[in-house]
gemmi code that builds the backbone of each chain (N, CA, C; Angstrom):
import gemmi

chains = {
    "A": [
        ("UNK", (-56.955, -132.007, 107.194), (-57.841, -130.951, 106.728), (-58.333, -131.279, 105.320)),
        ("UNK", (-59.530, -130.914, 104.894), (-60.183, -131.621, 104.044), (-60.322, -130.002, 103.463)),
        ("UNK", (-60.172, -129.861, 101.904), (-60.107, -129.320, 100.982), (-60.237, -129.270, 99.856)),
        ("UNK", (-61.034, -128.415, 98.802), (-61.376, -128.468, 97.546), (-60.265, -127.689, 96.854)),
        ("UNK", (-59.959, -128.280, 95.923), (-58.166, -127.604, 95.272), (-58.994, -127.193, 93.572)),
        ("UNK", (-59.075, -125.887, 93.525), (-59.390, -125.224, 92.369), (-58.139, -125.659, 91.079)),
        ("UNK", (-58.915, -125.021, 89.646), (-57.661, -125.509, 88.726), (-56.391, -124.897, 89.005)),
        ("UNK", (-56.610, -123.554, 88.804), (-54.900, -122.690, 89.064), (-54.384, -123.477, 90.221)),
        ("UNK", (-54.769, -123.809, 91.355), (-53.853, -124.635, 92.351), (-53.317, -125.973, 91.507)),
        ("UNK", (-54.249, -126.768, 90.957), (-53.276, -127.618, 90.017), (-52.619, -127.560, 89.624)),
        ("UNK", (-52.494, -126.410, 88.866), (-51.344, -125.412, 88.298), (-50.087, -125.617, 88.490)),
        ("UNK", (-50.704, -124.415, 89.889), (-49.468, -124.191, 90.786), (-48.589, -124.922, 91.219)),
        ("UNK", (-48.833, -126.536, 91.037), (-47.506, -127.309, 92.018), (-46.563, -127.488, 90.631)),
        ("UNK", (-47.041, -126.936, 89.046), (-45.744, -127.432, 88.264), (-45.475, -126.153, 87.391)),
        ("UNK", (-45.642, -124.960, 88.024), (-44.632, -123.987, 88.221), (-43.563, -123.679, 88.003)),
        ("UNK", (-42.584, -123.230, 87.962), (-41.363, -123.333, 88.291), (-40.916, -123.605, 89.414)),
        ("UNK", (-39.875, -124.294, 89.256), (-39.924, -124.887, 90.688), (-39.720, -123.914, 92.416)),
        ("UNK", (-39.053, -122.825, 92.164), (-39.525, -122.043, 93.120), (-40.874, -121.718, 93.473)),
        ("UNK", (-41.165, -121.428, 92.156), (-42.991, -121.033, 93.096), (-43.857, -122.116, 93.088)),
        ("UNK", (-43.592, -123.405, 92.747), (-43.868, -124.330, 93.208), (-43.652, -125.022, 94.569)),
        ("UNK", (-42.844, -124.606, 94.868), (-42.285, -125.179, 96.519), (-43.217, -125.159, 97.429)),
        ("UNK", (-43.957, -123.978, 97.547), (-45.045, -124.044, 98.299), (-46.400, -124.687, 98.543)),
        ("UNK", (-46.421, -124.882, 97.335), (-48.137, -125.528, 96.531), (-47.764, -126.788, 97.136)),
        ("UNK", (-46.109, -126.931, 96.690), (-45.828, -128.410, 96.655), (-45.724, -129.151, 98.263)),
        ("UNK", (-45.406, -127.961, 99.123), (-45.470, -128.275, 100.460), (-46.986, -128.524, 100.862)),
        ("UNK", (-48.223, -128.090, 100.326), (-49.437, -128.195, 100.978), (-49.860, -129.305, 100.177)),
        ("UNK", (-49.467, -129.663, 99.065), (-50.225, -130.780, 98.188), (-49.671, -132.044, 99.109)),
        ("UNK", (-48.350, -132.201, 99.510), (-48.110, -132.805, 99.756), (-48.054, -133.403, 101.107)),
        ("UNK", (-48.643, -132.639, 102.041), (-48.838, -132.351, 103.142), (-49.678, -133.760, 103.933)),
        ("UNK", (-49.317, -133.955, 105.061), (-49.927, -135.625, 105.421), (-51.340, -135.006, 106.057)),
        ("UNK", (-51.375, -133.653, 106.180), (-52.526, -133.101, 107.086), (-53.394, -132.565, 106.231)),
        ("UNK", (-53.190, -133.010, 105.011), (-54.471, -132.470, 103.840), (-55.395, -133.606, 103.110)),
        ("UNK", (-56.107, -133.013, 102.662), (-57.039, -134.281, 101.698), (-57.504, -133.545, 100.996)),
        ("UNK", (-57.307, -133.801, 99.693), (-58.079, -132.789, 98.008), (-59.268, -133.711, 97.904)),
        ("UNK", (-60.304, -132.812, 97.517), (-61.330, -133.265, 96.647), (-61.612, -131.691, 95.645)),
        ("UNK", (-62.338, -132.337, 94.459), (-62.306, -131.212, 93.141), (-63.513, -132.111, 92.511)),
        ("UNK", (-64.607, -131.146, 91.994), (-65.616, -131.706, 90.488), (-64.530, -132.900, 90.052)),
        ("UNK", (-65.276, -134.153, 89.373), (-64.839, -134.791, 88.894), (-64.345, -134.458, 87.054)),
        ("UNK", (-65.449, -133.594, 86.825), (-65.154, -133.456, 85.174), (-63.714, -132.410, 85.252)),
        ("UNK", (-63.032, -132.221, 86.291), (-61.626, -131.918, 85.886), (-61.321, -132.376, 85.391)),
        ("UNK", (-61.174, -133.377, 85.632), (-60.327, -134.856, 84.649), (-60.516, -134.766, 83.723)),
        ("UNK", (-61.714, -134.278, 82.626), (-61.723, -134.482, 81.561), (-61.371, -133.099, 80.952)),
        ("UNK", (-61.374, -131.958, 81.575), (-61.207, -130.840, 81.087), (-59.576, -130.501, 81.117)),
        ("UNK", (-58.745, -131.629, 81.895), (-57.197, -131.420, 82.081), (-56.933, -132.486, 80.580)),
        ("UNK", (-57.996, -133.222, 80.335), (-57.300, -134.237, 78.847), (-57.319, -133.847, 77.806)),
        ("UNK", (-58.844, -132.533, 77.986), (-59.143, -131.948, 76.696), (-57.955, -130.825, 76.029)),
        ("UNK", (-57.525, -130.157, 77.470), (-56.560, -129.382, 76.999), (-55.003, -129.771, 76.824)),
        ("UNK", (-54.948, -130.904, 76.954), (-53.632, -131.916, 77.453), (-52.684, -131.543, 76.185)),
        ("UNK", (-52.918, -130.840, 74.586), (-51.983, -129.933, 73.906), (-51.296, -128.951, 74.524)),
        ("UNK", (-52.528, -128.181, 74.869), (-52.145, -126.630, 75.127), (-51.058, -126.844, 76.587)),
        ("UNK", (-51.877, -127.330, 77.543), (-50.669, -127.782, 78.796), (-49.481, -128.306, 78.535)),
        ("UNK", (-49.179, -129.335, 77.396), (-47.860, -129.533, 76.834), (-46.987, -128.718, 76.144)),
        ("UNK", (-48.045, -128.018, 75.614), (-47.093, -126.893, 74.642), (-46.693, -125.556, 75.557)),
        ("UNK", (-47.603, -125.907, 76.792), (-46.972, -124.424, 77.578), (-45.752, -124.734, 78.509)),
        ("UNK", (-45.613, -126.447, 79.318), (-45.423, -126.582, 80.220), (-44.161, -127.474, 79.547)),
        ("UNK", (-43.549, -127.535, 77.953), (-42.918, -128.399, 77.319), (-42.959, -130.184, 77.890)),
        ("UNK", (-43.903, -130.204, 78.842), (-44.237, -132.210, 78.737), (-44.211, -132.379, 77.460)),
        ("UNK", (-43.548, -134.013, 78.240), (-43.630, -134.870, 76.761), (-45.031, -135.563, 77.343)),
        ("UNK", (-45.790, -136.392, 76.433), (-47.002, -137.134, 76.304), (-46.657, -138.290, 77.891)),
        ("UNK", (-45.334, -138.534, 78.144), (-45.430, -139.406, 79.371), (-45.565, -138.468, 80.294)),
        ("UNK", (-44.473, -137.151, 80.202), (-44.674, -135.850, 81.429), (-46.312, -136.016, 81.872)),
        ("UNK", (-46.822, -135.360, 81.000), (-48.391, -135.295, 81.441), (-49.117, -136.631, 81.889)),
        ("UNK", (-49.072, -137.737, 81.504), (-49.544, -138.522, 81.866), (-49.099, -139.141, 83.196)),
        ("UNK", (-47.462, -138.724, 83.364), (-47.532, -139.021, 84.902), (-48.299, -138.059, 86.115)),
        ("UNK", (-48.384, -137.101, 85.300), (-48.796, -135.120, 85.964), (-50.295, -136.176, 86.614)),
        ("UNK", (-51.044, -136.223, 85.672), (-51.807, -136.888, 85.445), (-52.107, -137.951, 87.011)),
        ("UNK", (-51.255, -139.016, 86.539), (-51.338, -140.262, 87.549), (-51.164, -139.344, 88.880)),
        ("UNK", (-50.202, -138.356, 89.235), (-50.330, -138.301, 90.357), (-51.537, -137.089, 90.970)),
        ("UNK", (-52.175, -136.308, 90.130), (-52.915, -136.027, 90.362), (-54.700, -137.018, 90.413)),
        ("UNK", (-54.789, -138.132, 90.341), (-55.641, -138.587, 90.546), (-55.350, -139.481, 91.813)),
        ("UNK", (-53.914, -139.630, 92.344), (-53.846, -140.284, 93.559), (-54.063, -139.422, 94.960)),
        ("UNK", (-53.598, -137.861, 94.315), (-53.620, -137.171, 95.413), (-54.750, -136.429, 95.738)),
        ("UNK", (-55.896, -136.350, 94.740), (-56.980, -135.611, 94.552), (-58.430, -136.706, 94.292)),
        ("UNK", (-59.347, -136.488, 95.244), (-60.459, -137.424, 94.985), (-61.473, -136.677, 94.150)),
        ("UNK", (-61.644, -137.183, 92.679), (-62.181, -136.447, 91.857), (-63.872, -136.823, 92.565)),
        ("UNK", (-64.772, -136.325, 92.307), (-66.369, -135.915, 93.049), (-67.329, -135.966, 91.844)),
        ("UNK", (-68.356, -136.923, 91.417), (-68.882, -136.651, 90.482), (-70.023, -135.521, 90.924)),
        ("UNK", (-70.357, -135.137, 89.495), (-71.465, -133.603, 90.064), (-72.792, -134.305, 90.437)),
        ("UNK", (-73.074, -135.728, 90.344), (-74.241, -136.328, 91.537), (-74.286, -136.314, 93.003)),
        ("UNK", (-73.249, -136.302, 93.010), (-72.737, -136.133, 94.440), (-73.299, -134.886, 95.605)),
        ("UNK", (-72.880, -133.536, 94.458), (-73.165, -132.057, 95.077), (-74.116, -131.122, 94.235)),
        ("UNK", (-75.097, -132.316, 93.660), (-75.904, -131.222, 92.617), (-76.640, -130.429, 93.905)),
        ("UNK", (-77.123, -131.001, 94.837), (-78.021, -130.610, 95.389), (-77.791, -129.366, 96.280)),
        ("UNK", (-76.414, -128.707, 96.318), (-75.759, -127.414, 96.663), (-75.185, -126.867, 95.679)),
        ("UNK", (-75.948, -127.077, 94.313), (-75.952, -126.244, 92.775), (-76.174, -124.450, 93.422)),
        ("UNK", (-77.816, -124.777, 93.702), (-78.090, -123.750, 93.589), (-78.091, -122.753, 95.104)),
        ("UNK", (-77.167, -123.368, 95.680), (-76.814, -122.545, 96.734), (-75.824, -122.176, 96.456)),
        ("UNK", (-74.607, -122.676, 95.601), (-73.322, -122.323, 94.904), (-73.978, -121.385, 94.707)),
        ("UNK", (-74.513, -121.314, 93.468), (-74.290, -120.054, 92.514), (-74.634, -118.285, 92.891)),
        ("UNK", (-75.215, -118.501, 94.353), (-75.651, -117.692, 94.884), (-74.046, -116.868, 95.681)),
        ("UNK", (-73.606, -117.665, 95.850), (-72.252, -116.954, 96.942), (-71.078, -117.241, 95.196)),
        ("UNK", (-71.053, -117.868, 94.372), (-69.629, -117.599, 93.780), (-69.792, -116.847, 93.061)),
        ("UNK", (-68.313, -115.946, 93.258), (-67.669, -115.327, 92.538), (-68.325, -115.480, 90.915)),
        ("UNK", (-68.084, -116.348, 89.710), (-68.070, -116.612, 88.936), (-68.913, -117.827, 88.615)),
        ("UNK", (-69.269, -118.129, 87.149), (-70.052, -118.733, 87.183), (-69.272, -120.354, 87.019)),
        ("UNK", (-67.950, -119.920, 86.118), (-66.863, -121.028, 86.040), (-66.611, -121.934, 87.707)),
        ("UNK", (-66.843, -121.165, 88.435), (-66.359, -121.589, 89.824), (-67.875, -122.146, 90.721)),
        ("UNK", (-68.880, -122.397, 90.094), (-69.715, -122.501, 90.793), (-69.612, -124.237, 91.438)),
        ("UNK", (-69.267, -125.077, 90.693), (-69.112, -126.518, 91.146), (-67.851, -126.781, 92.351)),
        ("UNK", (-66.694, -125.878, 92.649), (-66.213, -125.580, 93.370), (-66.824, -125.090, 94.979)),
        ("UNK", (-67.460, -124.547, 94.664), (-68.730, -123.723, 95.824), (-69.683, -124.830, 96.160)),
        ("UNK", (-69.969, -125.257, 95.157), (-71.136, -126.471, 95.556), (-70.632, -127.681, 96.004)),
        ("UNK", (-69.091, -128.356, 96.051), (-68.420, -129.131, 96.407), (-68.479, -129.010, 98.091)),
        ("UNK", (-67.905, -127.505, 97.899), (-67.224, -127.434, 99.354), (-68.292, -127.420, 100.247)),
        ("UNK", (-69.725, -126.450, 99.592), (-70.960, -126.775, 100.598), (-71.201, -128.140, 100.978)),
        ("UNK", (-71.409, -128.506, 99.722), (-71.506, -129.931, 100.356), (-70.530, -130.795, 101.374)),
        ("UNK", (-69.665, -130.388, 101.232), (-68.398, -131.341, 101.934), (-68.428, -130.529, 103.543)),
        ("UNK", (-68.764, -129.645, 103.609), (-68.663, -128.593, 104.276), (-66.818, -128.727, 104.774)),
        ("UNK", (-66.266, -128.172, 103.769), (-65.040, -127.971, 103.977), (-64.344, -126.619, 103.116)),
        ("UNK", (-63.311, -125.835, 103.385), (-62.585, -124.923, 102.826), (-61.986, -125.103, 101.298)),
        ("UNK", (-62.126, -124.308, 100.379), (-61.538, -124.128, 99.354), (-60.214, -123.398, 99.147)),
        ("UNK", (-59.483, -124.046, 98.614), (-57.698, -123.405, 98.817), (-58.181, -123.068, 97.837)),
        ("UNK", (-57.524, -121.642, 97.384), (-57.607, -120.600, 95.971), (-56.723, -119.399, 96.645)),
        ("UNK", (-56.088, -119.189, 95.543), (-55.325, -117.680, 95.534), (-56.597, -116.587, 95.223)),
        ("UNK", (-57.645, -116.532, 94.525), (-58.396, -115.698, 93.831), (-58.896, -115.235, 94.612)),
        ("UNK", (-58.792, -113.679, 94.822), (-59.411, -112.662, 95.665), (-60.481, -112.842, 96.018)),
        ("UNK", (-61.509, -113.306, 94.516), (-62.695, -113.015, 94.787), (-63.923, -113.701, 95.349)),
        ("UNK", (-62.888, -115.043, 95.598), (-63.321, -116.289, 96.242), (-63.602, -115.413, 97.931)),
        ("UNK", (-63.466, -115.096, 98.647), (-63.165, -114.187, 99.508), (-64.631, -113.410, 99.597)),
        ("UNK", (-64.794, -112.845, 98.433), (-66.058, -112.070, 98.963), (-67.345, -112.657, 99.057)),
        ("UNK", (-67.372, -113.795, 100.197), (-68.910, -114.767, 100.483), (-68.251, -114.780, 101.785)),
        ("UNK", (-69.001, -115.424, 102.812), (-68.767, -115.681, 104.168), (-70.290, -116.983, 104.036)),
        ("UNK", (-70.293, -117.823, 103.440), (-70.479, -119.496, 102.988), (-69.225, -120.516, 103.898)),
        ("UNK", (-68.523, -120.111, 102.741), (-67.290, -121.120, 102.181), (-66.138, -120.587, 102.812)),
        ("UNK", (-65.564, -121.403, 103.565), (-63.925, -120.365, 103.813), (-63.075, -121.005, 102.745)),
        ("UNK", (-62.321, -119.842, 102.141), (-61.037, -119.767, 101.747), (-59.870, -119.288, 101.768)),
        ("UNK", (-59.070, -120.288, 101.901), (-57.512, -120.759, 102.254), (-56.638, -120.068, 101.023)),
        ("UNK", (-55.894, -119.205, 101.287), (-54.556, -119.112, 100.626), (-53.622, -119.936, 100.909)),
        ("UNK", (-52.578, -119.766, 99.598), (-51.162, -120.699, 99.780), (-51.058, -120.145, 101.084)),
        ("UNK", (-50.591, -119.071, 101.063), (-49.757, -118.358, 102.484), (-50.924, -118.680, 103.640)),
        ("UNK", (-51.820, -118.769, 103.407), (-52.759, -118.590, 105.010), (-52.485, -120.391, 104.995)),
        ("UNK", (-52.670, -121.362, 104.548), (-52.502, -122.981, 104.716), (-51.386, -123.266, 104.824)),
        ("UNK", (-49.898, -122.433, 104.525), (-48.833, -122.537, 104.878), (-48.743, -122.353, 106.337)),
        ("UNK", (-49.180, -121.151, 106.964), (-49.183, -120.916, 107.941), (-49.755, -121.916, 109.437)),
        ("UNK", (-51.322, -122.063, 108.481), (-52.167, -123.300, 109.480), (-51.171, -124.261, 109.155)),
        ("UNK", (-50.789, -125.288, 108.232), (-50.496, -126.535, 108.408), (-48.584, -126.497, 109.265)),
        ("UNK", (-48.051, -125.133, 109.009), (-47.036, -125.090, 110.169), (-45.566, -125.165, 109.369)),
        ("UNK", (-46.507, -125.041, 108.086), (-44.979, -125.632, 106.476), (-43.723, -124.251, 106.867)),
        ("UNK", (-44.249, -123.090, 107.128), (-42.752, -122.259, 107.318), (-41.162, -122.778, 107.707)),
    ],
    "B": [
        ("UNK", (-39.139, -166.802, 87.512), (-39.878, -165.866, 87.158), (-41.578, -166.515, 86.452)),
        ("UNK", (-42.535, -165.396, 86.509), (-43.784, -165.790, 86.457), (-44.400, -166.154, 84.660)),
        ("UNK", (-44.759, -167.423, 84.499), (-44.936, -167.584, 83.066), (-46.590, -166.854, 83.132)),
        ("UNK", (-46.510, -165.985, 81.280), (-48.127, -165.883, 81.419), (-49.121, -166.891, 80.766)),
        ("UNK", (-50.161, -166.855, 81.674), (-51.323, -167.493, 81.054), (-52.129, -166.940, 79.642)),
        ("UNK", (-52.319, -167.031, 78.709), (-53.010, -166.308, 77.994), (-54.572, -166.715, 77.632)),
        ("UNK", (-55.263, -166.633, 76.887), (-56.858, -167.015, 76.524), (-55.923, -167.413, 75.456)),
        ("UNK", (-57.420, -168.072, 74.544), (-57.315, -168.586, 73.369), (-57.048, -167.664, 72.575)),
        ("UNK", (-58.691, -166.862, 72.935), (-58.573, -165.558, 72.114), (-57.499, -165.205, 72.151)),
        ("UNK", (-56.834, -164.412, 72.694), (-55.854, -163.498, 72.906), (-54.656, -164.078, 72.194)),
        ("UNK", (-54.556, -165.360, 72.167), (-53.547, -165.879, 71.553), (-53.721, -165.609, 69.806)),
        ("UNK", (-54.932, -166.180, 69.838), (-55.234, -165.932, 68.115), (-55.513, -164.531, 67.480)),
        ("UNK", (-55.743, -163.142, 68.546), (-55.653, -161.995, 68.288), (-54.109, -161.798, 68.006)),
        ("UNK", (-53.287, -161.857, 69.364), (-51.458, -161.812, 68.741), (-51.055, -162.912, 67.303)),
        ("UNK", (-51.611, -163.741, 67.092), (-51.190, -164.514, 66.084), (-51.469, -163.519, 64.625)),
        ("UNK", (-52.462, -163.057, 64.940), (-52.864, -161.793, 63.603), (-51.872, -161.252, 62.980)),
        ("UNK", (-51.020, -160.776, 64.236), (-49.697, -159.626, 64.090), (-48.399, -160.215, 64.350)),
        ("UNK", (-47.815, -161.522, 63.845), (-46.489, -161.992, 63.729), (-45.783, -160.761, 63.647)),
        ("UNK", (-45.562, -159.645, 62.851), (-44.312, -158.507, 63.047), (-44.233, -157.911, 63.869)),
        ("UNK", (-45.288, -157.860, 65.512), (-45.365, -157.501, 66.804), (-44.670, -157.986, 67.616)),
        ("UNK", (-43.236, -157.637, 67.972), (-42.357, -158.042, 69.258), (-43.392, -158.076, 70.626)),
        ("UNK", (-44.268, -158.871, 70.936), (-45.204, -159.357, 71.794), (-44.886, -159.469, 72.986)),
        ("UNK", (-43.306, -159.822, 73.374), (-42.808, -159.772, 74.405), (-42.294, -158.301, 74.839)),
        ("UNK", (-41.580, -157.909, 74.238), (-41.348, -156.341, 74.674), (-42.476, -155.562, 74.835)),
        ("UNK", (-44.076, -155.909, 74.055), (-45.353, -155.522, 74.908), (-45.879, -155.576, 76.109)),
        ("UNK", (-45.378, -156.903, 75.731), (-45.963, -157.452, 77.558), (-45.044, -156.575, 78.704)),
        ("UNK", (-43.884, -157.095, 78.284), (-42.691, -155.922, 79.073), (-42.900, -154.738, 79.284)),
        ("UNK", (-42.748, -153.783, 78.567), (-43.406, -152.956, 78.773), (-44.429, -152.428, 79.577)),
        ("UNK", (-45.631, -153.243, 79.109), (-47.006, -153.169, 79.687), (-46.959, -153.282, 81.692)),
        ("UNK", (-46.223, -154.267, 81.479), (-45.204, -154.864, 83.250), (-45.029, -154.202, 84.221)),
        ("UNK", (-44.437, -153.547, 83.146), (-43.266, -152.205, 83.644), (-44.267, -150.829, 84.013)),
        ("UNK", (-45.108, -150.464, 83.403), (-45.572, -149.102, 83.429), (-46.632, -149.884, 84.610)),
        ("UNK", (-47.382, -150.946, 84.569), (-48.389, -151.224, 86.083), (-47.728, -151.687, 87.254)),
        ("UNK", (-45.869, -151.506, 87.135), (-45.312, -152.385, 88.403), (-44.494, -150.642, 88.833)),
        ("UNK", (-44.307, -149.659, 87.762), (-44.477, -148.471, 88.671), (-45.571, -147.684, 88.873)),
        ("UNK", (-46.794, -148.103, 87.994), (-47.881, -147.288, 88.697), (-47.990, -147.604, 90.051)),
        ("UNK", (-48.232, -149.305, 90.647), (-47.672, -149.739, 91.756), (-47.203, -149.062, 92.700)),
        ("UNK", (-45.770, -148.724, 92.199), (-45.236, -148.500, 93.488), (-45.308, -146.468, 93.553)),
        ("UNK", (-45.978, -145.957, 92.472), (-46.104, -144.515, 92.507), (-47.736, -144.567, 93.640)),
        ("UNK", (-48.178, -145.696, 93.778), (-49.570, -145.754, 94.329), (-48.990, -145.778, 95.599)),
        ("UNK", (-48.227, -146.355, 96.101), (-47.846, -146.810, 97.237), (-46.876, -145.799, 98.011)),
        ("UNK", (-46.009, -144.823, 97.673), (-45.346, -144.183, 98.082), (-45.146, -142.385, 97.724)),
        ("UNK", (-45.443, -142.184, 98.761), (-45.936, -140.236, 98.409), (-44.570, -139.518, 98.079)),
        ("UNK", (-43.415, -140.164, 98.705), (-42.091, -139.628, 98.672), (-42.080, -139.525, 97.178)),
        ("UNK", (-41.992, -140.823, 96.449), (-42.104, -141.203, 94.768), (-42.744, -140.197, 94.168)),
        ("UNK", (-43.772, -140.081, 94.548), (-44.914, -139.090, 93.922), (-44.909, -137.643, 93.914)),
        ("UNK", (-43.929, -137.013, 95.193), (-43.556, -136.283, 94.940), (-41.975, -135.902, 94.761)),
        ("UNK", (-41.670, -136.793, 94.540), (-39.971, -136.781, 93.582), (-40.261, -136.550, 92.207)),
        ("UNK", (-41.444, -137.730, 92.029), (-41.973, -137.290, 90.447), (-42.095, -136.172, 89.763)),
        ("UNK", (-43.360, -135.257, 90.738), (-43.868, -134.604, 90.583), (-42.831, -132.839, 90.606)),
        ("UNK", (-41.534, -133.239, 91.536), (-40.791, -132.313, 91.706), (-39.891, -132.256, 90.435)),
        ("UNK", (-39.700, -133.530, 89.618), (-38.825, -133.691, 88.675), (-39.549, -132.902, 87.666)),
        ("UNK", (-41.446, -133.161, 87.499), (-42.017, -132.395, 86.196), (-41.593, -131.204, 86.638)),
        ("UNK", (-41.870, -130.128, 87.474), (-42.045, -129.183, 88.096), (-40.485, -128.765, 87.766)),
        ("UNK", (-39.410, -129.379, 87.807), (-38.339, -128.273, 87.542), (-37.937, -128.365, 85.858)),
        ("UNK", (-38.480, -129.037, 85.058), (-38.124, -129.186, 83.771), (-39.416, -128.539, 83.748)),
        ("UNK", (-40.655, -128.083, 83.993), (-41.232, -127.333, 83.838), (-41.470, -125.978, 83.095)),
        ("UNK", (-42.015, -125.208, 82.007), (-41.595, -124.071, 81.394), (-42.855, -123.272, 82.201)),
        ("UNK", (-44.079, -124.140, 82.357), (-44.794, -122.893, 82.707), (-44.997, -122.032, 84.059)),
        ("UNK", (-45.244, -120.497, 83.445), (-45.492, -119.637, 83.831), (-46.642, -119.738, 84.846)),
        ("UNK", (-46.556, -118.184, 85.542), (-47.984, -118.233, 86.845), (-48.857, -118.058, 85.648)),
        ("UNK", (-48.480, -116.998, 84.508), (-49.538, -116.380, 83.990), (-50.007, -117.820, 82.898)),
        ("UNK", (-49.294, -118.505, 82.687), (-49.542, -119.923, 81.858), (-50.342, -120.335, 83.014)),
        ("UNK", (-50.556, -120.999, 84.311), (-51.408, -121.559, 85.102), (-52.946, -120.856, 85.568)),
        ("UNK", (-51.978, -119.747, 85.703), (-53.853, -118.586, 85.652), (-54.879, -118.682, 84.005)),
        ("UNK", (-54.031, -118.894, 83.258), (-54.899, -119.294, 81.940), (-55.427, -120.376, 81.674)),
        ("UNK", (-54.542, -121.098, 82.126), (-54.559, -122.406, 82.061), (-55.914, -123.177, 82.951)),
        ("UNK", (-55.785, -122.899, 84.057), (-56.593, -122.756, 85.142), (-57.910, -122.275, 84.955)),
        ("UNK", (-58.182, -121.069, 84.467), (-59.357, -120.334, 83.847), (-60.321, -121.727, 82.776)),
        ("UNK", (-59.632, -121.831, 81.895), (-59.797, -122.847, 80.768), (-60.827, -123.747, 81.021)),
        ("UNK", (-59.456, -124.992, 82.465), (-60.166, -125.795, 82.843), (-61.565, -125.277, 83.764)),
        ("UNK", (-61.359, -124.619, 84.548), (-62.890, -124.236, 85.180), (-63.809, -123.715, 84.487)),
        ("UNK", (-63.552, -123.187, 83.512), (-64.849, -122.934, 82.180), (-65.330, -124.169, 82.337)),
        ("UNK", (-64.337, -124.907, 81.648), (-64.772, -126.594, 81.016), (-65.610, -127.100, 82.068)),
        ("UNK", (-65.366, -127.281, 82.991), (-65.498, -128.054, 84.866), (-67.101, -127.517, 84.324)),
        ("UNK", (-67.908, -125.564, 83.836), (-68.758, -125.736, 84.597), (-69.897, -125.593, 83.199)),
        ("UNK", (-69.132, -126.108, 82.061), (-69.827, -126.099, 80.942), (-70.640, -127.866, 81.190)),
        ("UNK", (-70.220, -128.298, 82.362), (-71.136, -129.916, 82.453), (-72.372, -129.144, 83.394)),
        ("UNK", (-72.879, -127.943, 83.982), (-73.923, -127.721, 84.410), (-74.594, -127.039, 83.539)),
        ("UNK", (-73.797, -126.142, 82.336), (-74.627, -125.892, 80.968), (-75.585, -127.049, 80.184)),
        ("UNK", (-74.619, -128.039, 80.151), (-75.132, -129.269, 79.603), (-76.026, -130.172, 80.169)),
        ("UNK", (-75.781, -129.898, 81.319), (-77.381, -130.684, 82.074), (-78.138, -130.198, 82.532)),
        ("UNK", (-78.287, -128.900, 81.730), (-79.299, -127.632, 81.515), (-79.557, -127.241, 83.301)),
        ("UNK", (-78.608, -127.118, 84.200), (-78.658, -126.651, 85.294), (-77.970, -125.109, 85.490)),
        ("UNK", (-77.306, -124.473, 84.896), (-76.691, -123.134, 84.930), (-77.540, -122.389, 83.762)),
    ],
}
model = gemmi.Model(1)
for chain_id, residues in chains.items():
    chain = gemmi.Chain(chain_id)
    for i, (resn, *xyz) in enumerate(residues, 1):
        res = gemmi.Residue()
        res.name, res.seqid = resn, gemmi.SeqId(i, " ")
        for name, pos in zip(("N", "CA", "C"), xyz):
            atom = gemmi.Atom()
            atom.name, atom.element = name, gemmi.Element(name[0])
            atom.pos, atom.b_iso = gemmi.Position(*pos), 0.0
            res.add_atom(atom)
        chain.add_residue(res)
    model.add_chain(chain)
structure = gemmi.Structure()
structure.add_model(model)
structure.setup_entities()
């Protein structure tokens, strides 16, 4: 199953490790495939203080966080899905989330997100932890 | 074991810095692309890794929902900038 993994799902797999368990069961899952905007990458380096100072990494912590999030996630440059810009912005939620929307149009695939408000379009389907727990069979 | 080849250059760049333990660089250097390697190669690894950050971990949901927020600002301040939003 082919999927666009929002930031808070990045998040989510380094959690604590209980409420990580789950994220960590779908990230890791042989029946998934991430794709995400590529300028994540640069917006996870820019803040790469604040994530250390919240998440106590040391400078290698993050940089492995890092390595394995670029093995498990195919970053997408925005050439790729400009051209479902402006059909994004019409169904998302937010304006932060619009390259998310325009990914998945393009990919024509589901967006995993906890956020309610991802939900109110009928575009794009979106996947909860608990609803992709359920499909991929992780219980 | 494998001897290295070096350039000229490269030789006369390290020659610059005699007080550079050059070998424990290289070592080093070895070392971090012979487990990127095998973190490329094996998902179990990757997520042993990833389970090890995750329980020395401090942050919070409400640290990842902020956190999270942040980066997707950032993500869509590149369609501000290419005057598309």
């Amino acid at each position: 199953m082919r999927l666009i993994i929002d930031a808070n799902r990045v998040f989510s797999v380094i959690i604590g490790k209980k409420l990580s368990s789950a994220a960590m069961g779908i990230f890791f899952s042989d029946a998934t495939d991430f794709f995400t905007p590529f300028r994540m990458l640069a917006e996870l380096e820019n803040n790469r203080e604040e994530i250390r100072f919240k998440s106590g990494f040391s400078h290698e912590d993050f940089d492995n966080f890092i390595s394995i999030m670029k093995l498990r996630i195919k970053f997408m440059p925005l050439e790729d899905f400009m051209d479902k810009i402006s059909d994004a912005k019409e169904i998302s939620p937010h304006s932060k989330d619009i390259e998310y929307f325009a990914l998945a149009l393009k990919s024509n695939c589901a967006i995993w997100s906890d956020e309610k408000a991802f939900k109110m379009q009928s575009k794009v389907k979106v996947l909860t932890t608990s609803e992709l727990i359920n499909e991929l069979g992780l219980k | 074991m494998p001897i290295l080849q070096l350039s000229k250059e490269l030789e006369n760049k390290i020659r610059e810095f005699p007080e550079v333990d050059w070998s424990k660089v290289a070592e080093e250097a070895i070392k971090a692309k012979a487990f990127e390697l095998r973190l490329s190669r094996s998902k179990e690894l990757q997520k042993a890794l990833l389970e090890a950050l995750a329980s020395k971990s401090k942050l919070t949901e409400k640290d990842a929902l902020e956190l999270g927020k942040k980066v997707s600002n950032g993500i869509s301040k590149e369609l501000e900038e290419k005057g598309i939003a």
